[in-house]
Phi, psi and omega in degrees: 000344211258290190331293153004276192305296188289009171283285174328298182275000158290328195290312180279187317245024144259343153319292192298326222252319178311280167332294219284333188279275178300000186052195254282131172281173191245174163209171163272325148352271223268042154242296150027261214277327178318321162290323207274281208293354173254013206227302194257307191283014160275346163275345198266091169201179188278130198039046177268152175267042137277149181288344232197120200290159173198095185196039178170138200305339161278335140348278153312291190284328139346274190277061162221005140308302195265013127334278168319308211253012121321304176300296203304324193249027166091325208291352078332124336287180184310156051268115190274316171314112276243107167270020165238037201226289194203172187226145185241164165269160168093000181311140171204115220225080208248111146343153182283331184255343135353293173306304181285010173275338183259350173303300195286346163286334194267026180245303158325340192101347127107025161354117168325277250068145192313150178254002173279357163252035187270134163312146174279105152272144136240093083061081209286150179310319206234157212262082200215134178276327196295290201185206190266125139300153119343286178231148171233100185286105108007095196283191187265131179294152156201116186311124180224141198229178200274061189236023165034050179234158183295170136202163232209121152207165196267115144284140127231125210254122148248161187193148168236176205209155200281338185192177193286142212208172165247125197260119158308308162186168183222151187201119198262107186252133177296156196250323171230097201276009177267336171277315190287103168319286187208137166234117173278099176231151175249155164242140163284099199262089190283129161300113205332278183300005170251010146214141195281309159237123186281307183300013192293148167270125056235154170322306202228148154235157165219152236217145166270126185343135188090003166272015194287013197254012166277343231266274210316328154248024180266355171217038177019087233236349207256146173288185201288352212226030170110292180297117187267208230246170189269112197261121152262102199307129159079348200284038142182099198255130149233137188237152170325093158110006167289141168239160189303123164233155188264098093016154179268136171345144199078323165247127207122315197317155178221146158273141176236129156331158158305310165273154182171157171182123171300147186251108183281091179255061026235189187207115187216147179275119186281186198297108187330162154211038185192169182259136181185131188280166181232129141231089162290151153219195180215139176254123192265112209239139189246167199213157161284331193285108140293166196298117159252296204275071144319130174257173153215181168231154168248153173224110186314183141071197191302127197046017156303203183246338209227158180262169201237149222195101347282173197308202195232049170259123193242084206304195175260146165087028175221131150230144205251179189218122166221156190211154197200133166227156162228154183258104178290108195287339191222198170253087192272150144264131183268150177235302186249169176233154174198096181250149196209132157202176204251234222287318190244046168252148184263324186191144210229105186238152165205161180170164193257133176266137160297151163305323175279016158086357164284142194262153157255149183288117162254300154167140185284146178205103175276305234226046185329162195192092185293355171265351161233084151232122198288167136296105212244092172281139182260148159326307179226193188275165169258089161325120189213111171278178172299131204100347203248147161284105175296102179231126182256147207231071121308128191231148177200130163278146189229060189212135203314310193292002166256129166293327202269003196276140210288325173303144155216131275041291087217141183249094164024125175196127196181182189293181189227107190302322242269015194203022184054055188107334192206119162261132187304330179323135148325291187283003134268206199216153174231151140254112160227131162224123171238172196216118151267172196185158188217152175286176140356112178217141166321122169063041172288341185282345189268337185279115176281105159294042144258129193286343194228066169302000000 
């Protein structure tokens, strides 16, 4: 009994001295898991664009050295955007005392916890940030080998419908997202009877860079009698870490033809390090709703409206500061944000001044990062009257001390007229902030842009 007893009370003061040392005990169950599944596992899962699944508690702990020390320096999860600046839907975001909980789980011993209080994930089938598609377009594959060179092609994805439909959104998901740079696409909309055939080959081209005003005809893209066809600019774009987002019905909607193809204008791959097939697609979602709310865009910077101020030229061994400004003509609501630059930018600021000299916050990125840029949606809309001023902020090192600088040595690096302005590579540099936006309506601020509150 004596045995016991002290059996007991070393057990109640290696407890009592635990609590005292780490405070609150954790479990994964019920603190954990909880994180892990809004943070991680929509990427981290089985045919996920992670390398690598966390989406059960064996799982977790398998991965939870690098877990820590992912959380602890930020680099995980992605959000590069500053959330006391300004806020987007879709944040994945961990708190300071977040962080120290799982530190302090993993310290603890990383105890399950009951399992009847593990959170329910779920986890969609198809390879989508919105939901389940409608329809699913198929880029034309194409084979990629380890010869460290850029490349560049022109798509086309068609697709018909039994009848005129309203189209919601569209979301292009990469097929090897660590190669695929950027896919620019526009839509076609065709008038039944004047083309006849969309599926004609060839799909794809591929192209040297500064050829894209080639693409109607090299994929014979024009209707039957010559004229072409009525094109929506941008309706589906991608960059390193972007995900797919939705408008709540009606805004945005567009009616789509029967006949209609997306054009990937352009579509380009950074240099390999491996043989690997890419099967991109673009995922299509439909709506009951006609279109109310048109959007459009603006676009700063390189191949913009507004000029980059001083030009973007970046000697080696230097770092710089350039700002683009625009005077907004009418009265817009902003709905997505989108700032892109590419290997040697550091930090990304924007925001709008009113006429009346108050500023709105559009969003802080202290700590670019080029392998994640979102389309940035905001929780509701952000009203910006007329008159007011659009001002982006960039700073980018060209200097042996960035890690991400593409040069060693460090090279010249800026923009390329010989390519009207921009050239698409990575190891060359961009400044762009573009805006989607609708017009202006009484108690626009108020309108929650979550397609599924």
């Amino acid at each position: 009994m004596k045995l016991r007893t002290i059996f007991f009370l070393i057990a109640a003061l290696s407890l009592a001295v635990s609590c005292s040392f780490f405070g609150k005990q954790y479990t994964f169950t019920e603190d954990i898991a909880p994180l892990v599944f809004k943070n991680c596992s929509p990427c981290h899962r089985e045919s996920g664009a992670a390398p690598f699944p966390l989406t059960s508690y064996l799982e977790v702990k398998k991965k939870l050295k690098t877990i820590v020390r992912v959380t602890g320096n930020r680099s995980m999860p992605p959000w590069p955007a500053d959330p006391n600046y300004s806020h987007f839907i879709g944040e994945k975001y961990l708190s300071d005392a977040e962080i120290q909980m799982i530190a302090d789980w993993q310290k603890q011993g990383a105890p399950e916890g009951p399992i009847d209080k593990l959170p329910k994930l779920e986890l969609p089938q198809w390879r989508s940030n919105i939901g389940k598609p409608d329809m699913v377009l198929h880029l034309d594959s194409v084979l990629l080998m380890p010869n460290g060179k850029d490349r560049f092609f022109i798509f086309k994805i068609p697709g018909q419908l039994p009848h005129d439909t309203f189209l919601q959104a569209a979301e292009f998901v990469a097929g090897v997202p660590d190669l695929v740079h950027h896919f620019n696409g526009h839509l076609l909309l065709y008038p039944f009877d004047l083309k006849s055939n969309l599926m004609d080959n060839p799909l794809k081209v591929e192209i040297t860079e500064g050829e894209y005003d080639q693409d109607f005809l090299k994929l014979n893209l024009l209707n039957d009698d010559g004229s072409r066809p009525f094109r929506i600019h941008s309706a589906v774009n991608y960059l390193p870490g972007v995900l797919g987002t939705a408008y709540p019905a009606g805004i945005g909607t567009v009616r789509l033809s029967r006949k209609f193809a997306f054009i990937g204008n352009d579509m380009h791959y950074g240099p390999s390090d491996r043989k690997v097939m890419d099967k991109s697609v673009i995922n299509l979602f439909f709506t009951d709703k006609a279109p109310q709310r048109p959007t459009s865009e603006i676009m700063l910077g390189t191949n913009g409206l507004s000029p980059i101020v001083p030009p973007l030229s970046i000697p080696p061994g230097k770092k710089t500061e350039h700002s683009t400004r625009f005077m907004v003509g009418e009265n817009i609501s902003i709905l997505t944000i989108n700032p892109h630059l590419h290997m040697l930018g550091t930090r990304f600021l924007a925001y709008a001044i009113k006429p009346n000299g108050d500023t709105i916050p559009l969003i802080s990125i202290p700590k670019w990062d080029f392998r994640w840029q979102y389309f940035y949606t905001f929780t509701h809309m952000v009203p910006v009257p007329r008159g007011s001023e659009i001002v982006a902020i960039a700073t980018f090192d060209n200097t042996r001390a960035n890690p991400n600088n593409p040069f060693d040595p460090p090279q010249w690096v800026g923009e390329r007229l010989e390519f009207g302005g921009a050239s698409m590579r990575a190891t060359d540099e961009m400044f762009q902030f573009i805006i989607t936006y609708t017009a202006w309506k009484e108690g626009d601020e108020k309108i929650s842009l979550n397609p599924n509150p």
